[in-house]
C-alpha positions in Angstrom: 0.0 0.0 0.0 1.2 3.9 -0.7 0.9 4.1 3.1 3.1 1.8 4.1 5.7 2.9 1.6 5.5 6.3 3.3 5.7 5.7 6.3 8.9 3.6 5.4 10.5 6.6 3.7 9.2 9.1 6.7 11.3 7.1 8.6 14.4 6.1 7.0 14.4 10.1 6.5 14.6 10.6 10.0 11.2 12.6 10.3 9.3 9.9 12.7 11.0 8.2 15.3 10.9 4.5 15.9 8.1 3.8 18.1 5.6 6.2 15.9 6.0 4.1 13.2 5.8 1.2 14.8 2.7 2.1 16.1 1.5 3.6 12.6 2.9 0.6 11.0 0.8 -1.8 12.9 -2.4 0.6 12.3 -1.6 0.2 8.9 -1.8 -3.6 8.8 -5.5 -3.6 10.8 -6.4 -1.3 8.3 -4.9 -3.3 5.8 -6.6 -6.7 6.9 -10.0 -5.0 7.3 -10.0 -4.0 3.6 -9.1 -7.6 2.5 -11.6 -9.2 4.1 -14.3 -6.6 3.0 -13.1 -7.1 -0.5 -13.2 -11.1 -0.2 -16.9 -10.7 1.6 -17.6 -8.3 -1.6 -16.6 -10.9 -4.3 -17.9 -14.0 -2.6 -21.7 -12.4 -2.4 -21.0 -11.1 -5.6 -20.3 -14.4 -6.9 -23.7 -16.0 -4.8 -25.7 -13.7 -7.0 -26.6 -11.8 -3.5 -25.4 -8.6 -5.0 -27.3 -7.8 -8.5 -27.3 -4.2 -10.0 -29.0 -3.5 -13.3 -27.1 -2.0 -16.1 -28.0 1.5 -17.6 -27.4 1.8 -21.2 -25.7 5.4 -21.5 -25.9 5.2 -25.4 -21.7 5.3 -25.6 
């Protein structure tokens, strides 16, 4: 994630100390893990059919 790969720079360029982002770090992999799983929960109701949207026709 672009997060992560900030927070790595932030740090390696000396503008967070080591225990901020240690704690943002492990924020960041919650975060991380809850947007997996809401994307798996997404695809398998999507593939169950539970999830149906009808199409408009825009005319492009």
């Amino acid at each position: 994630m672009e997060v992560v790969a900030c927070l790595i720079l932030i740090h390696e360029n000396n503008y967070l100390d080591r225990s901020a982002f240690e704690r943002l770090y492990a924020e960041s992999e919650k975060l991380s893990a809850k947007i997996l799983a809401m994307k798996n929960a997404i695809k398998k109701r999507s593939s169950n059919n539970y999830v149906n949207e009808e199409t408009e026709n825009y005319g492009f």
